[in-house]
N, C-alpha and C positions, 0 to 999 in steps of 0.2 A: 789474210795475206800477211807473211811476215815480213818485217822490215829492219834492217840491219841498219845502226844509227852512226854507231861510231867503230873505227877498228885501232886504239891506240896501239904503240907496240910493246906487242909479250912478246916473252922469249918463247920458246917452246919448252916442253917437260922431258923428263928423263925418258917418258913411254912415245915421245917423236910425237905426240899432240901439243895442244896448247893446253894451260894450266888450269885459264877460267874464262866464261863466258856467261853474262848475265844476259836472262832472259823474263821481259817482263809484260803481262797480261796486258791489254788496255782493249773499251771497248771502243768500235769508232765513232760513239755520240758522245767520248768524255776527251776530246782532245787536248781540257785543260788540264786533266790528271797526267795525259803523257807528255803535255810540255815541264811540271811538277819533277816525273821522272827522270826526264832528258837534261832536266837544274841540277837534281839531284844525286844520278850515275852515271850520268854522261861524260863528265871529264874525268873518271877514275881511268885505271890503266888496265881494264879490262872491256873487252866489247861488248855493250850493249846491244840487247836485239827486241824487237816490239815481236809478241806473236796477239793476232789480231784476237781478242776475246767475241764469244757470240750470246750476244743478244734473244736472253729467253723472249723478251718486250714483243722482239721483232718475229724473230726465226725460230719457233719453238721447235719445228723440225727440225732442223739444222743442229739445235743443241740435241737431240736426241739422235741422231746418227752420228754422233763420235762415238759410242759404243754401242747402237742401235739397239736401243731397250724402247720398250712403248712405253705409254702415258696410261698405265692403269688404273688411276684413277681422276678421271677425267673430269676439269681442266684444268687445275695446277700440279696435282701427284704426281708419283711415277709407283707409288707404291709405298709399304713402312719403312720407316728407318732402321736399320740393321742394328744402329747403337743408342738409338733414343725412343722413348715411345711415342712417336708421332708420327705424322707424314713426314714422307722425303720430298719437296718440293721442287718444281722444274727452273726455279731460279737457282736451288741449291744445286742441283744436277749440272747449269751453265755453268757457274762458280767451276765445279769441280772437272766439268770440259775443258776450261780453259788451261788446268794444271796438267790434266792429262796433255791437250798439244803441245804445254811448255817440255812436257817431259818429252814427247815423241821427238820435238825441235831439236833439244838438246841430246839425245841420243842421237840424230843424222848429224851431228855438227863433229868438230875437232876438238873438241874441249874431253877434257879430263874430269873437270869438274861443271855444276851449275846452279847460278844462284837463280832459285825463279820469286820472281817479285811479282806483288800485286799493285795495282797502280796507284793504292794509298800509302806505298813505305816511303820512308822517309831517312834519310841514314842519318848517324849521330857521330857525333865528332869520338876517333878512335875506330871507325868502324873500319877503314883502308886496311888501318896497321892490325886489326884484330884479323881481316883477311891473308894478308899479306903473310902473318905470323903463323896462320894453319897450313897455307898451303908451302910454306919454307920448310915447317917442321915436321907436316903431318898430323893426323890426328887419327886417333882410334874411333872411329865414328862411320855412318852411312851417312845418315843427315845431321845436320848441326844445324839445330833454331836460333834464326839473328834476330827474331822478335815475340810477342805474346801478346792476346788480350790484357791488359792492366788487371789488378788483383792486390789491396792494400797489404803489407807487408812482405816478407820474404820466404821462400821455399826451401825445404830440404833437400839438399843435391850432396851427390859427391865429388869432391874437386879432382880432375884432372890431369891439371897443370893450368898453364896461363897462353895468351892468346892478343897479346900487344898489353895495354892496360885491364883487360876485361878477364875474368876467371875462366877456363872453361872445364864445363863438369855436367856431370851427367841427375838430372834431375830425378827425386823420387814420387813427384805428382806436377808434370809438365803441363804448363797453360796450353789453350786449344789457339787459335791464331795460327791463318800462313799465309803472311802478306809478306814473310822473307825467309828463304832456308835455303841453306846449300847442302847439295847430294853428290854421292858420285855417282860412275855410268851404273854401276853393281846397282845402287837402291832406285837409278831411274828405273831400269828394265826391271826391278821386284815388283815396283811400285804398280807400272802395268801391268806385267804377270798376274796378283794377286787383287787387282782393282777389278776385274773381273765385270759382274753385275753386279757386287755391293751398292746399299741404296744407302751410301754415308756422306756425309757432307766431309769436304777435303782437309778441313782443319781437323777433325778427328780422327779421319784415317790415318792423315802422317804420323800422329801421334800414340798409334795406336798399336805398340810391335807386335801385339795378339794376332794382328790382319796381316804383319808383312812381314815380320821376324827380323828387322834390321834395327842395329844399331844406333839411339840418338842421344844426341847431347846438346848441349844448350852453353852460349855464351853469357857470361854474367857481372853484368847487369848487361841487357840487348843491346846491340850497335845499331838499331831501325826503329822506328815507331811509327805506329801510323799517323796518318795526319791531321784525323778526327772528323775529316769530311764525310758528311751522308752518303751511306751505303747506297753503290746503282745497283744494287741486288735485292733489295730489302726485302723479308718475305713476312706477309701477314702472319704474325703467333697466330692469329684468331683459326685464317684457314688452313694453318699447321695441324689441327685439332680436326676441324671441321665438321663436327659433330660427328664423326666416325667412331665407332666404337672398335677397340682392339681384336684382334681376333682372339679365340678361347684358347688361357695359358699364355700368352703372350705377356703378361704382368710379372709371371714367375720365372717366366724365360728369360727379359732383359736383366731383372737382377741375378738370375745367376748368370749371364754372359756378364755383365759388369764386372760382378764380383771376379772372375775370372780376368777379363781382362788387365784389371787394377796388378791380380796375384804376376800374371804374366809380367807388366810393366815392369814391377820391382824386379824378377829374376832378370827380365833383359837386363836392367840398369845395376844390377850387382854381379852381372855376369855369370850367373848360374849359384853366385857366393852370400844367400841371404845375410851370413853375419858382415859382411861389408858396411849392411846400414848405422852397423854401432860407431862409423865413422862419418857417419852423415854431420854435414854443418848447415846451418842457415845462408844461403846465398840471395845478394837481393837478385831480382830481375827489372824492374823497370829502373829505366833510369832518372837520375833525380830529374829532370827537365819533365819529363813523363808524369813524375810524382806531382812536381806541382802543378804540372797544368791540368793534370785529373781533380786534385784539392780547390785548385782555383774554379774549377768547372763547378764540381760539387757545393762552391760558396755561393756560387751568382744560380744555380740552381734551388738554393734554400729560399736566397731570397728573395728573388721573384716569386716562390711559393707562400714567402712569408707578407710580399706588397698583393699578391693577388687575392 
C-alpha cells in the first residue's frame, strides 16, 4: 500500500501537471529506513510518497506476480541473468518489483516528472538547487542519475552544462546503482514497455540504453549517497552460482552482448556522433563526503585485518 507523506506546495507546470513527485521504495520490516527517508525528503518542496516494497523473505509469490514470471529454478532463481553470467535471483527480482510499482505509481499520478528512491539515499547538500535547476531549465535527458555505486577516481563524461553547483553530463561508462534517478512519463512507460520478462537486476537495466533506448545522464559529483546500511536484499554470491553450469554457448553470447551493449552506450551518449568523445573530460562522481567516508572505511578495514 502506498502512502502519501507530505504534499508541500508546487506550482503546477506549463503541461497543467505538477513538476515533481518523489516516490520512494521501503519495505514494511525497515521502518527505520523510512523514518531516514522522511529526515531526509520530507521537507523538500516536492511530495513524497512511500510505495510499499515486497518482501522476497515473506511473499515470494507476491514478488513474482508483479510481472507474473515463475521461479525456474527452484528455490531462489527465476532463471539467467540476461546481462551477467549468473543466476537472476528472487531477491533480485523483489528489488526490481519494487522499481517497476515506483514507476506504475508514478505514471497514475500528476507529476511530470519522478524521482524514485531507494530507502538507502541519502541527499547531499546542493542536491534541492541541482533539482530545482533541471526542472527550471530542462534538460536533454530521460533519466538523470543522482547517485552511484562508489568507484576510486573519476569518469569520462561529456559535460552538458551545469545543474545548481553540480555538472551535468552525460557519462561514457556509467556506475550501476539506483537508490536515486529522476525520469520522465516518456522513460517510465519505456521502461515498462521494454522490462518485459528481462531477468536483469534494476541497477543495470536503467543503465543499460541497449534494453530501452532512452537517454541518460548523470549529475556531477551525485547530489544522494547511500547510507552504507546493510543490504535487506542481500543475495548469497555463493547461490548466484550454485553450481549450475551455463547453458551451451552462453559464454560466448554474453560477451558479445556486452560488447555490444558497451558499443550501444557510447552511441546513445554521443548522440549517434562517435567523435564527440574527443571532447570527453574527467568528471568526478562521488562526492567528497563520499570519498572520505569510503577511505576512512577502507582504513579501519585494514586494520582490523592487520590486529586480527
Amino acid at each position: 500500500m502506498s502512502m502519501v507523506v507530505s504534499f508541500p506546495g508546487t506550482v503546477n507546470s506549463a503541461s497543467g501537471g505538477r513538476p515533481l513527485g518523489l516516490f520512494a521504495i521501503n519495505l514494511d520490516r525497515s521502518p527505520d529506513r523510512w523514518r531516514q527517508i522522511e529526515a531526509g525528503f520530507g521537507s523538500l518542496p516536492w511530495p513524497l510518497q512511500r510505495i510499499a516494497g515486497i518482501d522476497a523473505r515473506l511473499d515470494p509469490a507476491a514478488v513474482l506476480a508483479v510481472r507474473r514470471l515463475p521461479l525456474r529454478v527452484p528455490p531462489n532463481a527465476l532463471g539467467w541473468n540476461a546481462h551477467r553470467n549468473r543466476l537472476f535471483m528472487l531477491t533480485e527480482e523483489a528489488c526490481l518489483a519494487g522499481h517497476i510499482l515506483a514507476w506504475r505509481t508514478f505514471l497514475e499520478s500528476e507529476f511530470d516528472h519522478g524521482i524514485i528512491l531507494e530507502d538507502d539515499a541519502v541527499p547531499q547538500q546542493g542536491f534541492e538547487a541541482a533539482i530545482e535547476a533541471l526542472l527550471r531549465q530542462g534538460f536533454d535527458a530521460d533519466i538523470v542519475k543522482l547517485e552511484g555505486i562508489y568507484r576510486p577516481g573519476a569518469r569520462k563524461a561529456l559535460r552538458l552544462g551545469n545543474a545548481g553547483d553540480r555538472a551535468f553530463v552525460r557519462s561514457l561508462r556509467p556506475c550501476s546503482g539506483a537508490a536515486a534517478y529522476m525520469l520522465t512519463r516518456k522513460a517510465a512507460q519505456r521502461l515498462l514497455d521494454r522490462i518485459g520478462d528481462v531477468l536483469m537486476p534494476a541497477d543495470d537495466f536503467l543503465w543499460a540504453p541497449s534494453w530501452h533506448g532512452l537517454k541518460i545522464a548523470d549529475l556531477s559529483p551525485w547530489v544522494v549517497m547511500q547510507s552504507g546500511a546493510a543490504s535487506v536484499i542481500a543475495t548469497d554470491r555463493a547461490a548466484k552460482k550454485a553450481d549450475r553450469v551455463p547453458p551451451p554457448g552462453r559464454n560466448v553470447w554474453m560477451a558479445v552482448r556486452r560488447g555490444l551493449e558497451r558499443l550501444l552506450l557510447l552511441w546513445s551518449a554521443t548522440d549517434g556522433k562517435p567523435w564527440k568523445m574527443a571532447n570527453a573530460a574527467l568528471a568526478q562522481w562521488a562526492p567528497n563526503d563520499y570519498i572520505k567516508m569510503n577511505s576512512q572505511a577502507v582504513t579501519a578495514e585494514d586494520r582490523r585485518s592487520k590486529n586480527g
